[in-house]
C-alpha positions as CSV (number, residue, x, y, z in Angstrom):
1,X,0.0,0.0,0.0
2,X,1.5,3.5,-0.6
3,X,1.7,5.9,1.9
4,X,-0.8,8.0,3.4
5,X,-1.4,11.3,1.3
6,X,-3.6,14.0,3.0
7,X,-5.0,16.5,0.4
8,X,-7.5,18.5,2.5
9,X,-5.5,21.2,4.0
10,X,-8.9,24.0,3.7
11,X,-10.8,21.7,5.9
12,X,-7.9,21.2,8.4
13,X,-3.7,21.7,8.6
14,X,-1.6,18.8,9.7
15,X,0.3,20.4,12.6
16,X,4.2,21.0,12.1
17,X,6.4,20.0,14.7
18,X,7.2,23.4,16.1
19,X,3.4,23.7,17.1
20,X,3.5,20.0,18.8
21,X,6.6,20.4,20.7
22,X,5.6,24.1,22.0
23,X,2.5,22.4,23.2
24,X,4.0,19.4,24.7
25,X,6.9,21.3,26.7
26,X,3.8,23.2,27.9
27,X,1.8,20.8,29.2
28,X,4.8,18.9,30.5
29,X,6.9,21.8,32.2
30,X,4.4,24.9,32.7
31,X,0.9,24.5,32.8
32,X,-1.1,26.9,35.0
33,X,-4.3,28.9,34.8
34,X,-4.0,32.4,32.8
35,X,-5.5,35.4,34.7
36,X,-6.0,33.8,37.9
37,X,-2.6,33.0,39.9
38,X,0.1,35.1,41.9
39,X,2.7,32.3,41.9
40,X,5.5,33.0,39.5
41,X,4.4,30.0,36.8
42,X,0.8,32.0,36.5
43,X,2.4,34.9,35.4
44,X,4.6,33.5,32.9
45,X,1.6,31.7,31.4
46,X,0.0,35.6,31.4
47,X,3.5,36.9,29.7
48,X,3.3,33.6,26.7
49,X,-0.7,34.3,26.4
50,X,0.4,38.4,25.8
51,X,2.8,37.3,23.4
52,X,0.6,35.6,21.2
53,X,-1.8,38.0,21.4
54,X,0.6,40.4,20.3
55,X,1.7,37.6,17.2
56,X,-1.4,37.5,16.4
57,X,-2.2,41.6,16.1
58,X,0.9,42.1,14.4
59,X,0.3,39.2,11.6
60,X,-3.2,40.9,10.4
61,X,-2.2,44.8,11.2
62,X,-4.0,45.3,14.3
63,X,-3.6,46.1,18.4
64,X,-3.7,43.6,21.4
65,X,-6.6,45.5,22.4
66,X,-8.5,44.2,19.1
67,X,-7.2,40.3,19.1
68,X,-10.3,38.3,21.1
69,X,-9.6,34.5,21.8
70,X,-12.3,31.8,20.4
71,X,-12.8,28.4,19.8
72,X,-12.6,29.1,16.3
73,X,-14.4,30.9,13.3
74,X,-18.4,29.3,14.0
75,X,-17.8,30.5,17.2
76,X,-16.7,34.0,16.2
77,X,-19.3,34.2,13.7
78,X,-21.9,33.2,16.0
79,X,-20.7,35.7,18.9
80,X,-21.0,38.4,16.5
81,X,-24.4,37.9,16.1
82,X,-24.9,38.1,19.3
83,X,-22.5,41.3,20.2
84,X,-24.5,43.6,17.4
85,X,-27.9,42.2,19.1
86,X,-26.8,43.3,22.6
87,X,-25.9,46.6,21.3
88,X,-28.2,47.6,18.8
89,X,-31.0,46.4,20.7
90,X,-34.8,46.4,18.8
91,X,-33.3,47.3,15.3
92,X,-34.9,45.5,12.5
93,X,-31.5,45.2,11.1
94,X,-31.1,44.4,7.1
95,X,-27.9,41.9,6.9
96,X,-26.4,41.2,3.3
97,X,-25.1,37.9,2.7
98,X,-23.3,36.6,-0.7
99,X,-23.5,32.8,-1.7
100,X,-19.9,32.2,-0.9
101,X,-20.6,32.2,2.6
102,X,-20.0,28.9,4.4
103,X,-22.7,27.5,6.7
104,X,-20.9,29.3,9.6
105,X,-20.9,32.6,8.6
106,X,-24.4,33.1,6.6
107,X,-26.9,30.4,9.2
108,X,-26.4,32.4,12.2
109,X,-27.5,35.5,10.4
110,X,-30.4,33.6,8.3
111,X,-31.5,32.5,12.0
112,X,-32.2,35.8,13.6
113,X,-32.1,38.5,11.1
114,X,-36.1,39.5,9.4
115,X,-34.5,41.1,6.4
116,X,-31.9,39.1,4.4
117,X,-30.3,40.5,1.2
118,X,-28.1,38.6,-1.3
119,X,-24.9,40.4,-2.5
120,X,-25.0,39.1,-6.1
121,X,-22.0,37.2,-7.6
122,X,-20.5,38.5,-11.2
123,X,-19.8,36.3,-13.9
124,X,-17.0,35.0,-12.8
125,X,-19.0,34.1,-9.1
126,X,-16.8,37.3,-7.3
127,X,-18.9,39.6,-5.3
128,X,-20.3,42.0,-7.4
129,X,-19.2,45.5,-6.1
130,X,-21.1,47.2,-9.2
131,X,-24.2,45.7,-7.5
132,X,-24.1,45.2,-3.8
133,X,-27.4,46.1,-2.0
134,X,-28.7,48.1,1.1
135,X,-27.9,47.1,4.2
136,X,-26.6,47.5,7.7
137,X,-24.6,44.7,8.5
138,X,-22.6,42.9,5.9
139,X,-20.5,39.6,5.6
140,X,-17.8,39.2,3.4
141,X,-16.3,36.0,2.8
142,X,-12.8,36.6,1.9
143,X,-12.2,33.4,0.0
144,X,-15.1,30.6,-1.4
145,X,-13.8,27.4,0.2
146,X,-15.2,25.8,-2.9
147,X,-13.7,28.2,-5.2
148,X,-10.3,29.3,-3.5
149,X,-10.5,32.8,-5.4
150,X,-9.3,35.7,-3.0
151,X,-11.9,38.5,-3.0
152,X,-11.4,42.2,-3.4
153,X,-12.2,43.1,0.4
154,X,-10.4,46.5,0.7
155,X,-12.4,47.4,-2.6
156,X,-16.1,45.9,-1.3
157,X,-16.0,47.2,2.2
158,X,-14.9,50.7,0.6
159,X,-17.6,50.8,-1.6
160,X,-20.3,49.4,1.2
161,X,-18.8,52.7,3.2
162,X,-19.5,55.1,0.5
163,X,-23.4,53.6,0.3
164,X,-24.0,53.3,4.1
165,X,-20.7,54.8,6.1
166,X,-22.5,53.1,9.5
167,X,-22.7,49.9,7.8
168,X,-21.3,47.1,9.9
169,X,-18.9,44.9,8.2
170,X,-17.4,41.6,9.3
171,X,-14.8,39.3,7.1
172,X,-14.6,35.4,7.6
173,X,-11.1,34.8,6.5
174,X,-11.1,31.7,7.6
175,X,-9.9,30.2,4.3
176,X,-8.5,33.6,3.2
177,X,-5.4,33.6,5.9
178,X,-3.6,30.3,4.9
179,X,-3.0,32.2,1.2
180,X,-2.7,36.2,1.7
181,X,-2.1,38.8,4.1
182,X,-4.6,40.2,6.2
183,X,-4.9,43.9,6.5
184,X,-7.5,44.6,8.8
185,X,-6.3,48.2,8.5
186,X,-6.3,48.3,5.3
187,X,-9.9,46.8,4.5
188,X,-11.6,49.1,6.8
189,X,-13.9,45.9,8.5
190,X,-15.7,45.7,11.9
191,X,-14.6,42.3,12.7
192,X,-12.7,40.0,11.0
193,X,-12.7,35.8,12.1
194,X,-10.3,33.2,11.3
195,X,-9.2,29.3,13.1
196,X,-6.0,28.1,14.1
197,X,-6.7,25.2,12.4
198,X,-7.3,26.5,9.3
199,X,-3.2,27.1,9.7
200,X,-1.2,24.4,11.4
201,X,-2.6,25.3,15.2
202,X,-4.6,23.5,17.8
203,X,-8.4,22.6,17.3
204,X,-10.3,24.9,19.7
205,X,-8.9,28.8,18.9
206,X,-9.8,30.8,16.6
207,X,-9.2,35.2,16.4
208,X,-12.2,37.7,16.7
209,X,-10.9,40.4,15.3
210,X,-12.8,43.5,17.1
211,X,-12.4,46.9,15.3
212,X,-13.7,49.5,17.8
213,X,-14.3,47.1,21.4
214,X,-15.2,50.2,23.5
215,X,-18.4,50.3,20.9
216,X,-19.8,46.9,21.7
217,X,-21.8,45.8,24.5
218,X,-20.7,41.9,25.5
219,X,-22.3,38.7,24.7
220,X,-21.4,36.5,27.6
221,X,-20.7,36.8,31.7
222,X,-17.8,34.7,33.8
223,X,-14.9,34.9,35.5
224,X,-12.0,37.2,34.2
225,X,-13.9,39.8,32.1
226,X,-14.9,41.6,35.5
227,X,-12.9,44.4,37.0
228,X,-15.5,44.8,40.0
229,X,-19.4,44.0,41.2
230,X,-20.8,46.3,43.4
231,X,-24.4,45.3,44.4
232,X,-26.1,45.2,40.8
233,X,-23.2,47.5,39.8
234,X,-20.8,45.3,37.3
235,X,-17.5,46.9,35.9
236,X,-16.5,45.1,33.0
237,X,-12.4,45.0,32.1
238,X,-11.1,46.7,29.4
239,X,-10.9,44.9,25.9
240,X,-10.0,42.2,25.1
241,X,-10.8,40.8,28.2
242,X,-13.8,42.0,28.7
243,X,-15.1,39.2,26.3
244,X,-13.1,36.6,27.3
245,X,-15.3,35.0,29.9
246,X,-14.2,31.9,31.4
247,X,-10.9,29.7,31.3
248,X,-9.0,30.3,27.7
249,X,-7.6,27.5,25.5
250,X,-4.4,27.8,27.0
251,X,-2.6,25.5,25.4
252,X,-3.9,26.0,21.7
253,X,-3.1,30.1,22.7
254,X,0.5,29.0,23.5
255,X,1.0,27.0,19.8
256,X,-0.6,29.8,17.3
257,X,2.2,32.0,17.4
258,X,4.2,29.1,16.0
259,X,1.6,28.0,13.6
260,X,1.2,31.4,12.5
261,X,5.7,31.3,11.8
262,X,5.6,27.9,10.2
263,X,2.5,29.1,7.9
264,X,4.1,32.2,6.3
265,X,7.3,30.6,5.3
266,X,5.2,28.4,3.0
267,X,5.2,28.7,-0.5
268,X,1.3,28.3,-0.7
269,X,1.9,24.8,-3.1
270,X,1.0,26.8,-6.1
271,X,3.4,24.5,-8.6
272,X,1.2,21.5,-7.0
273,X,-1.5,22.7,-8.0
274,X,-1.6,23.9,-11.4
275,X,0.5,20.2,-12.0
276,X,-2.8,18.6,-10.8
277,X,-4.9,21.2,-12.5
278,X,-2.8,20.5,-15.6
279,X,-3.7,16.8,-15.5
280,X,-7.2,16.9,-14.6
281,X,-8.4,19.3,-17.1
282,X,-6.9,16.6,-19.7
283,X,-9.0,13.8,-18.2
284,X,-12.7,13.6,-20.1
285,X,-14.8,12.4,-17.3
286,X,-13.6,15.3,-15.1
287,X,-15.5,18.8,-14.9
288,X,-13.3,21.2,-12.9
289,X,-15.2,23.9,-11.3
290,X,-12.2,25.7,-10.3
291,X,-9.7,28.1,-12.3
292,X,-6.1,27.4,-12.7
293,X,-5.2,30.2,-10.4
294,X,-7.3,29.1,-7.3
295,X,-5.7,28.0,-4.3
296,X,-7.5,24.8,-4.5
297,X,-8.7,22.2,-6.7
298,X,-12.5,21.7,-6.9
299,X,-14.4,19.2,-9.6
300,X,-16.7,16.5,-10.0
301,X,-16.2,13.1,-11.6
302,X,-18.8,13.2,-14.4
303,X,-19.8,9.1,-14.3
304,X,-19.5,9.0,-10.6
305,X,-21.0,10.5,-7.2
306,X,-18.6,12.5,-5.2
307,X,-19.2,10.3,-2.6
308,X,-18.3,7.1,-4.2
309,X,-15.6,8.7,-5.9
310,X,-14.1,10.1,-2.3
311,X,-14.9,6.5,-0.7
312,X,-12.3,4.9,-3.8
313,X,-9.4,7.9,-3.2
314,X,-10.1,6.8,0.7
315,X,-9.3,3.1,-0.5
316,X,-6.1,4.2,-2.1
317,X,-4.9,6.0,1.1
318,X,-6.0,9.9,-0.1
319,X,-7.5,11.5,2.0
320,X,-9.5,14.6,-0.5
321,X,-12.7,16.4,0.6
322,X,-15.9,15.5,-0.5
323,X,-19.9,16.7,-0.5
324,X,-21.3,20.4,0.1
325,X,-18.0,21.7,1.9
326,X,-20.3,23.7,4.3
327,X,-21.3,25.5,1.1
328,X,-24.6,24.8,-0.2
329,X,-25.3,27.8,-2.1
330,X,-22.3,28.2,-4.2
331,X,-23.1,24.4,-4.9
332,X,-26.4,25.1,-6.1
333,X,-25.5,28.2,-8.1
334,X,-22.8,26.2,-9.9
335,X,-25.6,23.9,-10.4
336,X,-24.2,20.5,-8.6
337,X,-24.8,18.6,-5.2
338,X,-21.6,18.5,-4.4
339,X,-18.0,18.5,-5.7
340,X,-14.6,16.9,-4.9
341,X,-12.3,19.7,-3.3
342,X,-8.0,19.1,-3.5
343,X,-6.0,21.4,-1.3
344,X,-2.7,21.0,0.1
345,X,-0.1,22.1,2.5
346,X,3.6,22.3,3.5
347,X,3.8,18.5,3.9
348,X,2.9,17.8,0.2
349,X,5.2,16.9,-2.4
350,X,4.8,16.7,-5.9
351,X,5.6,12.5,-5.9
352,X,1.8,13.2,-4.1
353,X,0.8,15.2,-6.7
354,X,1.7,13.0,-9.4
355,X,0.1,9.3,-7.4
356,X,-3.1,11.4,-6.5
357,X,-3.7,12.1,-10.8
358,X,-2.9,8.8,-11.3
359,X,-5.0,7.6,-8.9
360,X,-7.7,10.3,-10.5
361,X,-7.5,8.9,-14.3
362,X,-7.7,5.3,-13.3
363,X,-11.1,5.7,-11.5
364,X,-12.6,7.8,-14.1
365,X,-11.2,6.6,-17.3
């Protein structure tokens, strides 16, 4: 049996070894609670949790002050929802939505919000910024994980600003920040959300990006957000901890940082791609739904369910994505089911690149 060749970076990194052996020494030689202690190991934990914090503002142009800890992008997404309720309270807000969104970002909207507008795609399924609609909250998703195309976000949020300069704007990067630079400076957005996963770290963090904090009322109570209780008096810490209830994922805080240096000194696999794209687009029973300079692979094998087709690559020790990718409406626009989705990371090589096309061509020839 050949070896083990994992093609689905977009739903999830492997983790490199600098992220498993921060980790490790962690849990082995300094574990403590974070905000809590006195003792000399408690505040080091404080000092590593301050220094990822400050990673993590300085890889996408923003302050500590902004960078809020999460279990990952749903949760963000979701807690958004929830922040803009607890401020804006009995506003019949209109939220625009696109068809790139991923489950994540559009259902928690769809769920609460009465009036629901589309942004419309262009012909080449990019947000249309000739066309977007009226609305007061917005989300942006900076890259389809079906289609792997980067949008314009500087260039949509500017234009949203210029219809509606109180418009409310949040970016789910979450497949965006393994392939370009975030500038949340630079776009202009109200919250931007990405996962650690998404680039080599933990399960279980994820970045809430908060443009103005003071502005926002919070969407949860616990321990370590309170500065003091008086009665029915409650002072609430400054940001970011003032929505940071409860124990943080430590551990996962401790390895971004080093996910986040492992991730930029990647080349993004761009030669093993357009090899695979190459070769597919040669096969006749293939219809790629992808372009040539996407940051993935996406198709469907025309004589063959994606499923079936995912179950044989499974049987020849490939692990690919398969089904609606959390993507349901891009699916239906591009009028299929589902689609087979290739997307790779630091680990691959091109000797994978070359057995998964072979593997390809001799289940759909």
């Amino acid at each position: 049996m050949n070896k083990f060749v994992y093609m689905d970076a977009s739903a999830s990194w492997l983790k490199p070894q600098p992220v498993i052996e921060k980790q490790s020494e962690f849990l082995r030689d300094m574990y403590a609670n974070a905000g809590r202690g006195v003792c000399a190991r408690a505040g080091h934990v404080d000092a590593m949790i301050n220094d990822a914090r400050q990673r993590v503002a300085d890889f996408i142009g923003a302050e500590i002050k902004n960078i809020v800890w999460t279990s990952g992008t749903t949760d963000a997404c979701n807690r958004i929802v929830n922040i803009i309720k607890n401020t804006i309270v009995n506003k019949n807000l209109t939220v625009a939505v696109s068809d790139l969104d991923h489950h994540s970002a559009r259902l928690p909207w769809q769920n609460y919000a009465k009036n629901l507008v589309i942004m419309p795609l262009d012909t080449n399924f990019n947000i249309d910024v000739n066309n977007i609609p009226a609305a007061d909250v917005y989300v942006i998703t900076a890259m389809s994980n079906v289609l792997g195309i980067a949008q314009n976000v500087e260039k949509i949020i500017s234009v949203i600003k210029q219809k509606n300069p109180n418009a409310i704007t949040i970016v789910d990067a979450a497949q965006f920040v393994a392939h370009n630079k975030i500038d949340v400076k630079k776009w202009g957005c109200d919250f931007c959300v990405f996962s650690g996963h998404k680039i080599g770290s933990d399960t279980g963090i994820g970045v809430m990006y908060i443009k103005n904090p003071e502005n926002w009322a919070v969407d949860k109570f616990g321990g370590g957000m309170v500065n003091r209780v008086k009665d029915t008096e409650l002072i609430l810490n400054k940001s970011p901890e003032k929505f940071e209830a409860g124990t943080l994922p430590i551990t996962q805080i401790i390895g971004l940082p080093y996910a986040i240096d492992y991730m930029t000194q990647w080349d993004g696999g761009a030669d093993l791609i357009h090899f695979m794209y190459d070769k597919l687009s040669e096969m006749e029973n293939i219809k790629l739904l992808t372009t040539r300079d996407a940051t993935i692979i996406s198709f469907i094998p025309t004589k063959m369910h994606v499923l079936d087709f995912g179950a044989l690559m499974g049987a020849n020790n490939i692990c690919v994505r398969v089904g609606n990718m959390c993507a349901s409406w891009i699916h239906k626009k591009l009028g299929v089911d589902g689609s087979v989705r290739i997307s790779v990371g630091p680990w691959n090589t091109m000797d994978d690149a070359v057995y998964v096309v072979d593997v390809i061509k001799s289940l759909v020839d």
